[in-house]
N, C-alpha and C positions, 0 to 999 in steps of 0.2 A: 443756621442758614435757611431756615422755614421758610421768614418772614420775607428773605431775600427771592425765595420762589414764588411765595402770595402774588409779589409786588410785578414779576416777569411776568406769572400768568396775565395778571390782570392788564397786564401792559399789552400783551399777546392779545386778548380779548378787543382792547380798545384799539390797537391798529387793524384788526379785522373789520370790525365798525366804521373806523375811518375808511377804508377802502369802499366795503358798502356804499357808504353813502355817497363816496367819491364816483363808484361807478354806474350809480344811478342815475346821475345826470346826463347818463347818455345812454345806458339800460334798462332805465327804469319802467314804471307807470306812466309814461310822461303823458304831460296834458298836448292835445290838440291844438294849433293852433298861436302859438307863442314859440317866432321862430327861432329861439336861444335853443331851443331842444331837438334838435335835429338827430337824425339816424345815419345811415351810412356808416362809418368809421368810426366816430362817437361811439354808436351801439354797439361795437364788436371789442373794442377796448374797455368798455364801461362792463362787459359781459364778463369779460375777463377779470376783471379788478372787482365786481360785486362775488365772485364766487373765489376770486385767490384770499379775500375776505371771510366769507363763510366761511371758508375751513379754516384760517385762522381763528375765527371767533368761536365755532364750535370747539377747537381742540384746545384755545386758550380755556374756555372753557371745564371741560375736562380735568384740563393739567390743574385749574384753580380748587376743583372739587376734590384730587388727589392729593393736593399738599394741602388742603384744609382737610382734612381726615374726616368727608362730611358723610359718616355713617348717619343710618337713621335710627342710633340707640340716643336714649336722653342723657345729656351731662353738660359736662362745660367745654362749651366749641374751644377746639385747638387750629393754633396756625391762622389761618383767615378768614375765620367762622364766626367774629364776632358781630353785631348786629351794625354796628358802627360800619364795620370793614364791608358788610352787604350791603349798605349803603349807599358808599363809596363805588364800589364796582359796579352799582345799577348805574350810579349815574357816568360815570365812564364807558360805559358800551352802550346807555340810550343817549346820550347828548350827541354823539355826530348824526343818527339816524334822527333828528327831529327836524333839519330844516334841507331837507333831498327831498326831490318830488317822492310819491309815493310807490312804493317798492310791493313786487309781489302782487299786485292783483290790485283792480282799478274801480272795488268796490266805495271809497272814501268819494267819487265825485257821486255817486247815486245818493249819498247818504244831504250831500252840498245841495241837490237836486229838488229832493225831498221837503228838504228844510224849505226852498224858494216855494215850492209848490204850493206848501202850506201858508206860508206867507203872502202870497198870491192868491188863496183862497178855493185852491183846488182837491180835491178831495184823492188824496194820494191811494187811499182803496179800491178806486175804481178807476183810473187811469194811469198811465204812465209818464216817464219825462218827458216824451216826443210833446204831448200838451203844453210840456211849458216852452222848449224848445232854448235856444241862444246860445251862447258858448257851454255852460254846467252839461246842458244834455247832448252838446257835441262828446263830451268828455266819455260819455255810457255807450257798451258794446251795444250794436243792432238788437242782439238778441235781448236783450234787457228795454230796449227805449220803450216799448207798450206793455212792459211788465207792472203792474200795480204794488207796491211797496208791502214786504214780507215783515215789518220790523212793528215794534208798538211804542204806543204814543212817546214812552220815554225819552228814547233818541227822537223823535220829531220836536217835542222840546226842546231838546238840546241842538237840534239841526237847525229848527228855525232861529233861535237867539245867535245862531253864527251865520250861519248864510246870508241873510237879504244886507248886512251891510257891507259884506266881504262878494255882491257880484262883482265887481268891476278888477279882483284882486283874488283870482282863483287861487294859486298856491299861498296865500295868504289864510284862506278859508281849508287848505289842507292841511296848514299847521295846524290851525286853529281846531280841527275835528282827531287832529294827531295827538294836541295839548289835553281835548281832554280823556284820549285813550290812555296817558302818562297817568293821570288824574285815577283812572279806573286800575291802573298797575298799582298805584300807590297803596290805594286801597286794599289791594290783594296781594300786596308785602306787609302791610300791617297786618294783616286778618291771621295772614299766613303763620306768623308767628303765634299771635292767640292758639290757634288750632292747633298746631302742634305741640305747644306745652302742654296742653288739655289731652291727647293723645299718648303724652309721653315720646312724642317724636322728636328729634333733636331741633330747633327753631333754623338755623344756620342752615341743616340737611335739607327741609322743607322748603327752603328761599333759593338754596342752589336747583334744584329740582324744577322750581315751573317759574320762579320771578326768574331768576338769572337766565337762564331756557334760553339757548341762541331761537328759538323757535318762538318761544314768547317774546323776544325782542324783534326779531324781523317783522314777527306780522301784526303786532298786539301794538308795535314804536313804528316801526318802517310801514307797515301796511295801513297805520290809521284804523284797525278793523273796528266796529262797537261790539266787538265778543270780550274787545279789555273790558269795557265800562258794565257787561253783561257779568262775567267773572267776579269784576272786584267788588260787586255791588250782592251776589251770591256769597261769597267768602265773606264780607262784612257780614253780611246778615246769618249766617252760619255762627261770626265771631259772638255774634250779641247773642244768640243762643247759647252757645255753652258759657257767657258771662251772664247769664240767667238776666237776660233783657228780652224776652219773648216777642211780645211787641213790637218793638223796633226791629227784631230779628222779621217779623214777619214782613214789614212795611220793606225794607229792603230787597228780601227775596222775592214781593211782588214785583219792586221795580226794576228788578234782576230782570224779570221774566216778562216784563210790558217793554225791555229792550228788544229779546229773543227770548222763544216763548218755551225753550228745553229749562230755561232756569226752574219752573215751575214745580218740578220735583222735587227743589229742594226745601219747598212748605213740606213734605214728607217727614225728612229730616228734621228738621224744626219742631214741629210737632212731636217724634220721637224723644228728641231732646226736652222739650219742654215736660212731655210725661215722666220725665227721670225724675223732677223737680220738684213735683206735685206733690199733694199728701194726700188720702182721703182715698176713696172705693173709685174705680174705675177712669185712673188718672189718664188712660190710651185716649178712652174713650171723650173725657171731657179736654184734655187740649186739642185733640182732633179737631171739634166743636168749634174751640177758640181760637186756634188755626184759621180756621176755614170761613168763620164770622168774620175776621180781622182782615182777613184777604180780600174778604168780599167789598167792604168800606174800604180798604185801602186802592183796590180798583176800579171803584167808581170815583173816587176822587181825583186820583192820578188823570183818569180819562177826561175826567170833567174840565180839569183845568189844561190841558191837553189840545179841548176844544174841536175832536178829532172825530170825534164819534165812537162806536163800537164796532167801525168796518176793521179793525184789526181782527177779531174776530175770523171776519171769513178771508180773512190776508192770511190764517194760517195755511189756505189748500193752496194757495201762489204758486206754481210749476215751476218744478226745479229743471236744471238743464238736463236735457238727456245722458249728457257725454260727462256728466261729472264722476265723482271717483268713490260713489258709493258702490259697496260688495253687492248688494241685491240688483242695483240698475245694473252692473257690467254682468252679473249672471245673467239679468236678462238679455241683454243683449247677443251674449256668446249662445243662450238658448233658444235665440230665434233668430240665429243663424245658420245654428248647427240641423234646427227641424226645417230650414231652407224655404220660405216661407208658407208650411204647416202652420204656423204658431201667429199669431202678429206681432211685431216687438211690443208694443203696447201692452196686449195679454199676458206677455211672458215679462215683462217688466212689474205690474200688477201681480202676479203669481211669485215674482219673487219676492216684491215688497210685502205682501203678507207674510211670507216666511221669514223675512224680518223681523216682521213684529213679535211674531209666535216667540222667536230667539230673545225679543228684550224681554217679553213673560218670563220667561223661563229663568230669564236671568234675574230680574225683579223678586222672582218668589226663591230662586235660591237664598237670594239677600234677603229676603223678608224669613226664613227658614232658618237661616245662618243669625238673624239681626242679633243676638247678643253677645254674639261672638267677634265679629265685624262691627259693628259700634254704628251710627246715624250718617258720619260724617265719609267712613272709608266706605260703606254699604253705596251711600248717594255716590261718590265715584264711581262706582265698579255698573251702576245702572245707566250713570252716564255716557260712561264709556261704552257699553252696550247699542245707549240711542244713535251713537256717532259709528260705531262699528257697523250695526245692523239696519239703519236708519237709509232714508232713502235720497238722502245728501252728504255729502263725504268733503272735505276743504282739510288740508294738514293742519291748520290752527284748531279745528274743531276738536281735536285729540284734548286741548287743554281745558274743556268745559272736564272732564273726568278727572284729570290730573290734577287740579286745584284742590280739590277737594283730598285724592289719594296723596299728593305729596306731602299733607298736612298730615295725614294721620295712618299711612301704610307702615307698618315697623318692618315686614317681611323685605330685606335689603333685596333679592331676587327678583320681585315684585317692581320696584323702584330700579332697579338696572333695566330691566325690558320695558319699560317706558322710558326711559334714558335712551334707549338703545335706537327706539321707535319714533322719537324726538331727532335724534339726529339725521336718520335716513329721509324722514318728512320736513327737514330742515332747507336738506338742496334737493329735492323734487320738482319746485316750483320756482320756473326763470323768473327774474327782476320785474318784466314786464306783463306775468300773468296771464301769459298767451302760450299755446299748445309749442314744444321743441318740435325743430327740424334737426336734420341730423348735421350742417354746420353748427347750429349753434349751441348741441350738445357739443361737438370738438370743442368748440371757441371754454364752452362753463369747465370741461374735463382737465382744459389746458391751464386754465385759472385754478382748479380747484388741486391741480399739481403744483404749481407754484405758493399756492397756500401752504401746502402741506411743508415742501422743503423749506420754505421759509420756516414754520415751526419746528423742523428737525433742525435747523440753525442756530436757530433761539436755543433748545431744550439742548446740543450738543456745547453752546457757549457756556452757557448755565453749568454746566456738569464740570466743564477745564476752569472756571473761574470758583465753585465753589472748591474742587479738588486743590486750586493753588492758595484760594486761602487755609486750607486747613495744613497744607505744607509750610506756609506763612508762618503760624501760628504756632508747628512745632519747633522751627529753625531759632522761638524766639527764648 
């Protein structure tokens, strides 16, 4: 009866999906200005149905990784673990979320924005969307419209060739920046599996873990984010490392990191990998070299054709939001509150972001201390995961720039359950629409995410009386 539970889970997952997407249309990201999307009653039912959802999807979830027996020792996947069957299930729980406005956070029109900007011949380094102005930069919060663009040439590539012909057909241009975040998942379900045969981690474990991810599907599918096309573009080029393609590994990991600039690390790794490879006296030392040559030609090229310039560069110091949900900014804030203004939040924001950094040293040189015991690939997690922990911007998707890397190659199951664990509670954290809860509309997500849940206690108590009657079936015969 395994197979017969694969198939409920996954079916549990895909009506979770369905409902998401369903109640996006009226809880979503919605765009501005297109009066199909209206709020009122729409958004309090659509609140409802996006999160009795979520908890279906996360727990179908769950139940799918239980009866696949997706340990993370290497062998031959049982139950629902076959490569085929992960297949199947991606595309069954990201197909409904591919054509709903955008879910989770309303960063996919800045991205719309960007791309016109550049098209228009504006120089997105040094000004924001309010310059371009029209319906795209109706779409972007206040606090964003004179923000200069944090991202590199990469996605501006990829933004420009979809935006200028998709103005006039905005959620057409959200698919469209949605389509090629599927694009950068894909990517990082193939990789996924390279990496962890190469680790010895089971392939099946490593796909349930950060592809399957109700987390990575919300906001990697539903959110349109470019941290998929960052990711899968990192993981490939990680893949082509340890398939002893160095080169191409590097050329990818640059363009990992001319998306969003944390990818960068993982020439680290790469490097690491490549010196396994090597023959000869001081192999650290000479693929370092060639690392770092090949990065450098791979960056100016990128940029060149790009056409962008090298303001990305100083796009990395772009001001993050005060109020976001990194540990060092809210210390700051709680310690210049508590010194009553002693302190300026400013100062005391500063003061903790260095003690940030100090934290990802610390944590860099344990992995660098540890490195051959912890291997290139789980090491670049665990420092990842560091940049995002300790780091002076915090977003729950952010958690999976770490995870990609550690689901592929953590064998320690303890390890792999508390990022499970941490995956799920960052999962419903963040309402549909991306915007701060009030306390209705916590009731309204609590009351959905009850109704998710009995619905799955419905499902998992039918499952139990129809396998138990066949097995009575069976002996009557």
């Amino acid at each position: 009866m395994r197979r017969d539970h694969v198939a409920l889970s996954r079916a549990t997952g895909f009506g979770g999906s369905v409902l998401i997407a369903a109640g996006g249309l009226g809880a979503g990201a919605l765009p501005v200005g297109i009066p199909f999307f209206a709020g009122g009653t729409n958004a309090q039912i659509g609140l409802v149905a996006v999160y009795s959802g979520l908890l279906l999807l996360v727990l179908g979830w769950w139940w799918y990784g239980k009866t696949g027996h997706f340990n993370s020792a290497a062998g031959r996947d049982e139950g629902g673990g076959g490569a085929a069957d992960g297949w199947r299930t991606l595309a069954l729980w990201s197909a409904p979320l591919l054509f709903t406005p955008p879910l989770f956070s309303r960063d996919v029109y800045s991205y719309l924005a960007q791309g016109q900007m550049v098209d228009a011949g504006l120089d997105v380094y040094h000004v924001g969307p309010s310059a371009l102005g029209g319906a795209i930069a109706d779409q972007i919060p206040a606090i964003w419209l004179d923000t200069p663009s944090p991202y590199g040439p990469v996605l501006l590539i990829v933004a420009r060739l979809i935006a200028p012909p998709l103005t006039e057909h905005l959620l057409l241009g959200v698919i469209a920046m949605r389509l090629i975040a599927v694009g950068g998942l894909a990517l990082l379900a193939v990789a996924t599996r390279t990496l962890a045969r190469s680790a010895g981690v089971r392939p099946a474990s490593a796909a349930w873990l950060i592809v399957l991810n109700p987390l990575t599907l919300i906001h990697f599918v539903g959110g349109a984010h470019n941290d998929a096309l960052m990711v899968g573009l990192l993981a490939a080029g990680l893949a082509a490392a340890v398939r002893r393609r160095p080169v191409v590994a590097v050329v990818l990991v640059v363009a990992a990191a001319l998306v969003k600039a944390p990818a960068v690390l993982g020439l680290a790794a790469v490097a690491a990998i490549w010196a396994h490879q090597i023959n000869g006296r001081f192999p650290r030392v000479r693929a370092t070299a060639a690392v770092a040559g090949t990065a450098g030609v791979a960056t100016a090229l990128i940029t060149a054709a790009a056409g962008t310039g090298y303001g990305w560069i100083l796009a990395l110091q772009t001001p993050m939001s005060p109020h976001n949900w990194s540990l060092t900014s809210g210390l700051g804030r709680v310690t210049a509150s508590l010194l009553d203004g002693g302190i300026s939040a400013t100062l005391a924001r500063d003061v903790w972001r260095w003690a940030g950094l100090l934290a990802m040293l610390i944590v860099a040189g344990l992995v660098w201390t540890y490195r051959a015991k912890l291997g290139p690939v789980y090491g670049l997690g665990l420092v990842l995961s560091a940049v995002v922990v300790f780091g002076p911007a915090l977003r729950p998707w952010y958690l999976l720039w770490g995870l990609a890397p550690l689901a592929a190659a953590a064998v320690d199951q303890r390890v792999r359950q508390i990022f499970a664990g941490v995956c799920v509670v960052l999962a419903v954290a963040v309402l549909p629409d991306g915007f701060a809860p009030d306390a209705n509309r916590v009731l309204l997500a609590t009351i959905g995410g009850l109704i998710g849940i009995a619905a799955f206690i419905t499902v998992r108590i039918s499952s139990v009386l129809l396998t138990r009657a066949g097995a009575l079936a069976q002996e009557a015969r």
